[in-house]
DSSP file (Angstrom, degrees, kcal/mol; ACC not computed):
  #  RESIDUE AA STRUCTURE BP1 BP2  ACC     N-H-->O    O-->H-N    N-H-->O    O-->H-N    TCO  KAPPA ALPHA  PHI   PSI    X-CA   Y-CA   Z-CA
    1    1 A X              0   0    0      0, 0.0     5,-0.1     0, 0.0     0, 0.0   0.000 360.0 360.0 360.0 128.6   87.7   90.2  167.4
    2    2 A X     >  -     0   0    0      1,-0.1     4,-0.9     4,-0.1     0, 0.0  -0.138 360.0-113.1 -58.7 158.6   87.9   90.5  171.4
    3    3 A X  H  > S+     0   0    0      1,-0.2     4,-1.6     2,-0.2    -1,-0.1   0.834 113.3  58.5 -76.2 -25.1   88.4   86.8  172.9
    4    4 A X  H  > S+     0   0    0      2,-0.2     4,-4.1     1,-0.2    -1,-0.2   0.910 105.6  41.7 -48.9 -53.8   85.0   87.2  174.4
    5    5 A X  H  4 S+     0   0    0      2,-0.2     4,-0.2     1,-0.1    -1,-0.2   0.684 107.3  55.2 -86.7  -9.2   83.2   87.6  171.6
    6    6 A X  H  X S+     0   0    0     -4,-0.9     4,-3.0     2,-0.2     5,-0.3   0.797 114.5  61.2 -96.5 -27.3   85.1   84.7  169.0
    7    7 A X  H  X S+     0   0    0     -4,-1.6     4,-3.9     1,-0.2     3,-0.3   0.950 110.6  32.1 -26.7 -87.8   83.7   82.6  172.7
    8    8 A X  H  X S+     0   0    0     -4,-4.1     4,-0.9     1,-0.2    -1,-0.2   0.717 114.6  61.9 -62.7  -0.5   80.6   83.3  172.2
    9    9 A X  H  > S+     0   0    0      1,-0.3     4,-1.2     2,-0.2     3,-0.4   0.951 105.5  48.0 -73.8 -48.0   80.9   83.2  168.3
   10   10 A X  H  X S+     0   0    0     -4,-3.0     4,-2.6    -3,-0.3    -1,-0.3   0.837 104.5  58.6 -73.7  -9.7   81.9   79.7  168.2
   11   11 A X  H  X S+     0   0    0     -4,-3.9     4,-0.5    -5,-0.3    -1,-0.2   0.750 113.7  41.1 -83.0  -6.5   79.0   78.6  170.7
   12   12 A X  H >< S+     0   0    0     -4,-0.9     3,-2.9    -3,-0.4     5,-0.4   0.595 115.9  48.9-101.1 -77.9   76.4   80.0  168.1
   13   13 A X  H 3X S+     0   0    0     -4,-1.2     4,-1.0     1,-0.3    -2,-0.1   0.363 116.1  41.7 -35.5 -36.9   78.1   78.8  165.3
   14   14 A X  H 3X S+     0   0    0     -4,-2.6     4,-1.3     2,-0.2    -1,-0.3   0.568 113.0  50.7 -56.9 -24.1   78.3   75.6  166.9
   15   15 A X  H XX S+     0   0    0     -3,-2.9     4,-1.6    -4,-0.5     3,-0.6   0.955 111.1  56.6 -65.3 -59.6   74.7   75.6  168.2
   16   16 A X  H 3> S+     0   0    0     -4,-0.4     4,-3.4     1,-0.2     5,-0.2   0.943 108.4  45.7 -41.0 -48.8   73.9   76.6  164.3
   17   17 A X  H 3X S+     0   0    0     -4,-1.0     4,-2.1    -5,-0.4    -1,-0.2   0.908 106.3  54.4 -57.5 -43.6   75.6   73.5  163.1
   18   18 A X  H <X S+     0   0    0     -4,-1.3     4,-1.0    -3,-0.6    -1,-0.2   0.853 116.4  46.5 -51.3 -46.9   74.0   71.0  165.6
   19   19 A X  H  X S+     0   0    0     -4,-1.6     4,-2.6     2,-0.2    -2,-0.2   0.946 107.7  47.2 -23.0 -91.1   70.9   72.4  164.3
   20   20 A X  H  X S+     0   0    0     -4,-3.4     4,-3.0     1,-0.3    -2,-0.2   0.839 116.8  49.5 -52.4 -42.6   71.3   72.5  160.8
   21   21 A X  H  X S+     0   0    0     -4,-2.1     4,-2.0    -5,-0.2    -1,-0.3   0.805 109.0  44.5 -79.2 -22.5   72.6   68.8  161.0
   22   22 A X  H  X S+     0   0    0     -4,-1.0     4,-1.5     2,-0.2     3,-0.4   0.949 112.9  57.0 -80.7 -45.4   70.0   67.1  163.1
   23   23 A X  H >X S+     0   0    0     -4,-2.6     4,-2.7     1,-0.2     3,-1.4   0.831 107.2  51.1 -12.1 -87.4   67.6   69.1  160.7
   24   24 A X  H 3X S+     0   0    0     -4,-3.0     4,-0.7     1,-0.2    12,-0.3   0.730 108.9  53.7   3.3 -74.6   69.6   67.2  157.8
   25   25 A X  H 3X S+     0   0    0     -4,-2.0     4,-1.3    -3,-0.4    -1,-0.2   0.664 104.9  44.9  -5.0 -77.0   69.0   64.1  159.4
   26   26 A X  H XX S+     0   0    0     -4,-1.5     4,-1.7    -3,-1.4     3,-0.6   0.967 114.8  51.9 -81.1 -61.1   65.4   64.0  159.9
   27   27 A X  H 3< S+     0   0    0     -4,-2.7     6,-1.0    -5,-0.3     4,-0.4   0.760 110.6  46.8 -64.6 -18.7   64.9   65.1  156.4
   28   28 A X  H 3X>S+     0   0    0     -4,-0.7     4,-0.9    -5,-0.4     5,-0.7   0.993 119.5  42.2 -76.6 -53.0   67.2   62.5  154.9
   29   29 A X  H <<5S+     0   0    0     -4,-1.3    -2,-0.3    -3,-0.6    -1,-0.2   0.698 120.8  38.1 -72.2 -34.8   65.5   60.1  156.9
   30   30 A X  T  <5S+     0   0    0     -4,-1.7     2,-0.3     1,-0.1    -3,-0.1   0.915 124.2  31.4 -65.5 -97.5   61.8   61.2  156.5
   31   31 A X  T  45S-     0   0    0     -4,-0.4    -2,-0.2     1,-0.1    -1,-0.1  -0.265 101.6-115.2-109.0   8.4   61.5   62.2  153.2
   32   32 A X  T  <5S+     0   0    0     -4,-0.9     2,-0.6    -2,-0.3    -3,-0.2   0.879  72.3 132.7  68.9  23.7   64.1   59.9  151.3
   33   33 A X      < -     0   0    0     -6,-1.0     2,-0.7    -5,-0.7     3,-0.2  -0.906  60.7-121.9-109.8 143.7   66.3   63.1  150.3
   34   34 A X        +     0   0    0     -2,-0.6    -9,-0.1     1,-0.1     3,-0.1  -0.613  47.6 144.9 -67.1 115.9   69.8   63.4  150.6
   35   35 A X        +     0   0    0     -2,-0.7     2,-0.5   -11,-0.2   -10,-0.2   0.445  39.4 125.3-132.2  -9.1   71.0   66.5  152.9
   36   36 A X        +     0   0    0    -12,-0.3     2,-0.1    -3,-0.2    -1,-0.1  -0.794  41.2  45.1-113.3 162.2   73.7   65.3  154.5
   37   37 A X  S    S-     0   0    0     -2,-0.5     2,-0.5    -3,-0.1   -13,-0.0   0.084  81.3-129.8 -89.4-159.8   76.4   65.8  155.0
   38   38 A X        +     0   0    0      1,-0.2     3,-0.1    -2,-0.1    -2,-0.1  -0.785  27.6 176.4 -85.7 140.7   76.1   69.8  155.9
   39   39 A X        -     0   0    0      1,-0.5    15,-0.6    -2,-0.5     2,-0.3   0.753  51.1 -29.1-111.0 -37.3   78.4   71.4  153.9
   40   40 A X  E     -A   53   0A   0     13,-0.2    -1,-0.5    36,-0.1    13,-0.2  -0.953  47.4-161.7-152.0-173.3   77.7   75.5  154.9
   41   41 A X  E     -A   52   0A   0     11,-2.0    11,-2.7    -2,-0.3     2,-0.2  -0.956   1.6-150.9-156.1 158.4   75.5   77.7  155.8
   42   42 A X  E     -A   51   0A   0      9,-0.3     9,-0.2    -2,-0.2     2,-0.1  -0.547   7.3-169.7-127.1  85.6   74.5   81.6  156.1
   43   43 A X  E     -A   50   0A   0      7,-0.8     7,-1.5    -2,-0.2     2,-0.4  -0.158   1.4-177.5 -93.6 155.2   72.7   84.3  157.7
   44   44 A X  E     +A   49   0A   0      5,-0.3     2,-0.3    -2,-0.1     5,-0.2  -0.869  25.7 140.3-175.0  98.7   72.0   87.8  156.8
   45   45 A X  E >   -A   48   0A   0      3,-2.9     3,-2.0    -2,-0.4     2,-0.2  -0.989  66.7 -15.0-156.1 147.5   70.0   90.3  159.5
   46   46 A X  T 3  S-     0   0    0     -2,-0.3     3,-0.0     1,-0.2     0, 0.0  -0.297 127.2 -27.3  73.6-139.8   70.4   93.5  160.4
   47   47 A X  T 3  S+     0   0    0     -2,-0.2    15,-1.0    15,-0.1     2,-0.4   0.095 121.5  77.5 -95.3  23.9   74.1   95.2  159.2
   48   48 A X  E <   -AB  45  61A   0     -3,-2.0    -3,-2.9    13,-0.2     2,-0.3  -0.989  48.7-178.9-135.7 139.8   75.9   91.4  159.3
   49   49 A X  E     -AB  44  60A   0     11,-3.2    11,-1.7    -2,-0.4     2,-0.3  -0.832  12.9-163.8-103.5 146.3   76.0   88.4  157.2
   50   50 A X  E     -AB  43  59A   0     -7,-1.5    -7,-0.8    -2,-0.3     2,-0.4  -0.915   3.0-172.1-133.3 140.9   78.1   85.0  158.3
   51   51 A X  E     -AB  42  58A   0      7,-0.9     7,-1.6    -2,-0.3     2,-0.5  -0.990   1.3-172.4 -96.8 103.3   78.8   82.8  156.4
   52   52 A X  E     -AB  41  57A   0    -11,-2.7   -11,-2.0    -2,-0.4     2,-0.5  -0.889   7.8-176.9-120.1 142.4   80.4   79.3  157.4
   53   53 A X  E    S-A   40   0A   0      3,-2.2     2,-0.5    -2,-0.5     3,-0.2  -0.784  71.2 -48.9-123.6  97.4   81.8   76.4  155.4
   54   54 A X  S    S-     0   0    0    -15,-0.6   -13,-0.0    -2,-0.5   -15,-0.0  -0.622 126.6 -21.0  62.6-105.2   83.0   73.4  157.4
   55   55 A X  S    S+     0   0    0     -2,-0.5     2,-0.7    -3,-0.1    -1,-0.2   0.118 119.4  91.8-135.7  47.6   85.2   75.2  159.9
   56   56 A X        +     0   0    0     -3,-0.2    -3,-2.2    18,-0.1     2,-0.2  -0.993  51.4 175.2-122.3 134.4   85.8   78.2  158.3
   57   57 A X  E     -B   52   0A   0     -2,-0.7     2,-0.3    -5,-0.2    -5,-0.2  -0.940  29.2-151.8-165.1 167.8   84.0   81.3  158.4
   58   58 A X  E     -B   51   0A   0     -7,-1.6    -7,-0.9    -2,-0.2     2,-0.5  -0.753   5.9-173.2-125.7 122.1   83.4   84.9  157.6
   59   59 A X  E     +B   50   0A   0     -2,-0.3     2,-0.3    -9,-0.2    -9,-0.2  -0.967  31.3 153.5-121.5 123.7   81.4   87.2  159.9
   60   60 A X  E     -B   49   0A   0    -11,-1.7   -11,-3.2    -2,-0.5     2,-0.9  -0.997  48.5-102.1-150.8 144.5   80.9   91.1  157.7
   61   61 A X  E     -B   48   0A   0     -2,-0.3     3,-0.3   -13,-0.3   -13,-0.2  -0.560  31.1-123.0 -82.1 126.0   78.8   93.7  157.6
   62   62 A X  S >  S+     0   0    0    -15,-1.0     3,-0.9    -2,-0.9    -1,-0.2   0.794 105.4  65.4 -28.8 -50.5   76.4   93.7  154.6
   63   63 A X  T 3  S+     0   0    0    -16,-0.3    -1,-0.2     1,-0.3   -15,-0.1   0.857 112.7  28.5 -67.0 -15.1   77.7   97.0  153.4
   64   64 A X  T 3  S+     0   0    0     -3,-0.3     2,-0.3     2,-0.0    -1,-0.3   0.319  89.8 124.2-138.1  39.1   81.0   95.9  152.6
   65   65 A X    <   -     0   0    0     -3,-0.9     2,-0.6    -5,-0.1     3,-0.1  -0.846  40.9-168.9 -18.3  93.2   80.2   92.3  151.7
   66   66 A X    >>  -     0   0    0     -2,-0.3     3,-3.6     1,-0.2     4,-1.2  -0.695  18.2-172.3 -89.1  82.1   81.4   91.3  148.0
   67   67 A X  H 3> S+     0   0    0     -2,-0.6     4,-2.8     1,-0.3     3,-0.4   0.752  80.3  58.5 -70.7 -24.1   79.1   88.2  148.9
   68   68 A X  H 3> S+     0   0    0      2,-0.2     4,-0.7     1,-0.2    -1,-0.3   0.737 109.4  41.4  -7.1 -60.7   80.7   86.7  145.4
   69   69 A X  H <> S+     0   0    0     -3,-3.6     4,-1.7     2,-0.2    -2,-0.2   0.692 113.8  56.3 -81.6 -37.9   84.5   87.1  146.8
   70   70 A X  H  X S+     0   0    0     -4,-1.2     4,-2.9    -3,-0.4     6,-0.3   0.898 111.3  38.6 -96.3 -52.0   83.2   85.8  150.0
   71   71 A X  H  <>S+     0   0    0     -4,-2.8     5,-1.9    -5,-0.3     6,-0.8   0.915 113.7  53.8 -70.0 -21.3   81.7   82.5  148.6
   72   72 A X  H ><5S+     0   0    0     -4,-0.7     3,-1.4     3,-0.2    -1,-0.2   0.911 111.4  47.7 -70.1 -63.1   84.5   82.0  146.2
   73   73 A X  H 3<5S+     0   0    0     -4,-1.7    -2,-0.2     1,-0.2    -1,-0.2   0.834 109.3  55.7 -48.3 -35.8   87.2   82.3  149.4
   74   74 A X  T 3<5S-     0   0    0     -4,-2.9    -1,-0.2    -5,-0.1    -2,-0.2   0.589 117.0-117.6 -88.2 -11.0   85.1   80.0  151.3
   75   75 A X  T < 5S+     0   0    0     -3,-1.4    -3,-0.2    -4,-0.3    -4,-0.1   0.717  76.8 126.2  87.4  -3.4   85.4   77.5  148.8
   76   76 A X      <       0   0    0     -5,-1.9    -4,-0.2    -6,-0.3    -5,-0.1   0.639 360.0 360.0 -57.8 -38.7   81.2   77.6  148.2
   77   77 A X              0   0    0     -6,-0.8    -5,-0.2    -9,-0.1    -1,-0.1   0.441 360.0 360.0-117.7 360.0   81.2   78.2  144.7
């Protein structure tokens, strides 16, 4: 991956995470459920999936995705 593009990859991945956690947050705190802490997350649009778990993660195109292999690596399942 060009150094440009793992830049901007960790400012959305990080944006995603900020996200997902204040999200977390308010729900724990509204609604009496436990969501934190985050532990991953995924996305899937277009030809790419990513997948991150805690600060690892996988960015692949959907056609050659064993999304099985992927969660397994990541420590997910």
């Amino acid at each position: 991956m060009p150094k440009e593009m793992a830049e901007i990859t960790a400012k959305f991945c990080g944006t995603v995470n900020l996200i997902f956690d204040a999200l977390a947050s308010a729900y724990t705190q509204l609604y009496k459920m436990n969501w934190v802490p985050q532990q991953n997350w995924m996305y899937s649009g277009g030809d790419w999936t990513v997948m991150i778990s805690g600060t690892r993660g996988v960015f692949v195109e959907k056609s050659k995705a064993d999304l099985k292999k992927l969660f397994t690596a990541l420590g997910i399942c």
